[in-house]
C-alpha positions in Angstrom: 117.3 153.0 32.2 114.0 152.7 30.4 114.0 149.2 29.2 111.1 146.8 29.3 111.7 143.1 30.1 109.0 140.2 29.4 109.5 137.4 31.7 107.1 134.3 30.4 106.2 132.1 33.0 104.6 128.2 32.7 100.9 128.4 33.8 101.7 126.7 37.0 104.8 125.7 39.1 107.6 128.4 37.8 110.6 128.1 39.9 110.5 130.9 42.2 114.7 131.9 42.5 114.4 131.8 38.8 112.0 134.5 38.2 112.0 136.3 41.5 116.0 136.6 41.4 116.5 138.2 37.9 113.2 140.3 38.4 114.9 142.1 41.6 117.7 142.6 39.7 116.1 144.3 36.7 113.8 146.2 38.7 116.9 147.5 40.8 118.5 148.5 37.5 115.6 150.6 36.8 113.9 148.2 34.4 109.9 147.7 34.1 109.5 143.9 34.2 105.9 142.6 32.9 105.3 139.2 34.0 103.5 136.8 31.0 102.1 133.4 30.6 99.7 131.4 28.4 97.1 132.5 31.0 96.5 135.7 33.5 96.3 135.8 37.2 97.6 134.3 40.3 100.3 131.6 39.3 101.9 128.8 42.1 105.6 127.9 42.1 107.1 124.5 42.5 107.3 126.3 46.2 103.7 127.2 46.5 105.5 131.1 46.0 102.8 133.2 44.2 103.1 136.1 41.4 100.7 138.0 39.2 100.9 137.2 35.6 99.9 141.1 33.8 99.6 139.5 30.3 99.4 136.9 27.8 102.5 136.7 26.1 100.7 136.1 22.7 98.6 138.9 23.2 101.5 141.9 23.5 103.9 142.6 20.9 107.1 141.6 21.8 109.2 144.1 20.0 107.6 146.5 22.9 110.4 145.0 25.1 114.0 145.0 24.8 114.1 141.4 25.9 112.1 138.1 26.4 113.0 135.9 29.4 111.4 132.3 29.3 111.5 131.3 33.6 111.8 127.9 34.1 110.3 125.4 36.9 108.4 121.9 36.3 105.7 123.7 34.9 108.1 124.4 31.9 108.5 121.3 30.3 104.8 120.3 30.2 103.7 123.7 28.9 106.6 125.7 27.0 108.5 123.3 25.6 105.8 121.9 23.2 104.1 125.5 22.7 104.5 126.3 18.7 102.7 129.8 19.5 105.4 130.4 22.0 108.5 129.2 20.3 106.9 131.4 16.9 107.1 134.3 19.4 110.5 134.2 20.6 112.1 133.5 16.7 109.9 136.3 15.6 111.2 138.7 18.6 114.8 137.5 17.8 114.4 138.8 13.9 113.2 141.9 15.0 116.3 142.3 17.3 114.6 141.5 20.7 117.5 139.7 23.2 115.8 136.4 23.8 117.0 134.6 26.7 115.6 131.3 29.1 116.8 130.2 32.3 116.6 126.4 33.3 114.0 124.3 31.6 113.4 128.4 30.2 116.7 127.4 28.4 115.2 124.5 26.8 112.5 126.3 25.3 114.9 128.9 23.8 116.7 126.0 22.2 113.6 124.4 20.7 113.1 127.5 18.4 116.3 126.4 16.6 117.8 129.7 17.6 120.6 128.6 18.9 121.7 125.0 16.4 125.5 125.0 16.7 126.1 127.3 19.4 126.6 127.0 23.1 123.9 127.2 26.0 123.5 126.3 29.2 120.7 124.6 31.2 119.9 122.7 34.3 122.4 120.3 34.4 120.0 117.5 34.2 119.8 114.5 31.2 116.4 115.3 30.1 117.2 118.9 29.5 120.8 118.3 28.6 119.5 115.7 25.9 117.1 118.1 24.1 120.3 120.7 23.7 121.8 117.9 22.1 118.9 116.7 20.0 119.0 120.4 18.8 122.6 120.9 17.9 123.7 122.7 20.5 126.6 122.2 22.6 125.9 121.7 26.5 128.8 124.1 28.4 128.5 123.4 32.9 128.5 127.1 33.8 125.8 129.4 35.3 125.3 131.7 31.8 126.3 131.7 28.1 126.0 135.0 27.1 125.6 135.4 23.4 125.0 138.8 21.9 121.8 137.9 21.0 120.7 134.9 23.1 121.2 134.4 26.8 120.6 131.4 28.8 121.0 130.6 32.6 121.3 127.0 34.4 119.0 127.5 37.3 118.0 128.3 40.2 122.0 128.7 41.8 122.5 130.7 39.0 120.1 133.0 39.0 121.1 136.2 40.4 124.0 135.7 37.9 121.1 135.1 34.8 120.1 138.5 36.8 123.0 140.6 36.5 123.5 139.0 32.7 120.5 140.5 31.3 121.0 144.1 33.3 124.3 143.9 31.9 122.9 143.4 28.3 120.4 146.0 28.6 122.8 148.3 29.8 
């Protein structure tokens, strides 16, 4: 399989199941995962786990991948959620056919585009995250993925080796 996938990580404290689980699962599938953010270089998890961030996200094209995955963590909330460039980004991907997807407080983010106003998602099963799916229109559903055709999202950490397998399967 020579698909590309774009994970987008918060500048600091990513959640580490939530990017290191779906990553090993693409890269198994044969898929070349680039990790982004809003700044390059060694990133910290809510864990102290470390990655590499390759990219900028706003500085690669994003119908170069076959999907977008925005990784949640507590970093999320205080740097994706409110970031116009990013949420531009993923609407933009999404008209050009890109599969757009966020796990957790990733979720969240995916929401905030609008994408998703009167549909299903899932995300951490928390108030303040449940609270902006409602704020946007869109219907809160307790499972590990909603799988769209278009639009995946994951609830978190417990679920993602299942967020995992839902974007190899979607690719595939």
């Amino acid at each position: 399989m020579s698909k590309k996938v774009l994970l987008i990580i918060p500048p600091e404290r990513f959640n580490e199941d939530e990017l290191f689980q779906p990553k090993e699962a693409l890269e198994n599938a044969g898929v070349k995962v680039t990790i982004a953010s809003t700044k390059k270089g060694e990133i910290t998890g809510d864990y102290q786990g470390k990655t590499n961030v390759e990219v900028i996200f706003s500085e690669v094209t994003a119908t170069d991948y076959d999907a977008l995955a925005v990784i949640g963590g507590s970093g999320t909330n205080d740097h994706l959620w409110g970031n116009q460039e990013l949420l531009s980004y993923l609407k933009q991907a999404h008209e050009q056919n890109v599969l757009v997807t966020g796990i957790c407080a990733g979720a969240v983010t995916v929401v905030k585009t609008g994408l998703l106003t009167g549909r299903k998602a899932t995300c951490y099963p928390v108030d303040v995250q449940k609270n902006e799916l409602k704020a946007h229109n869109v219907e809160y559903v307790e499972q590990h993925v909603v799988s769209h055709d278009d639009i995946i999202t994951g609830d978190g950490p417990d679920g993602a080796k299942e967020f995992g397998k839902s974007l190899v399967k979607a690719l595939s």
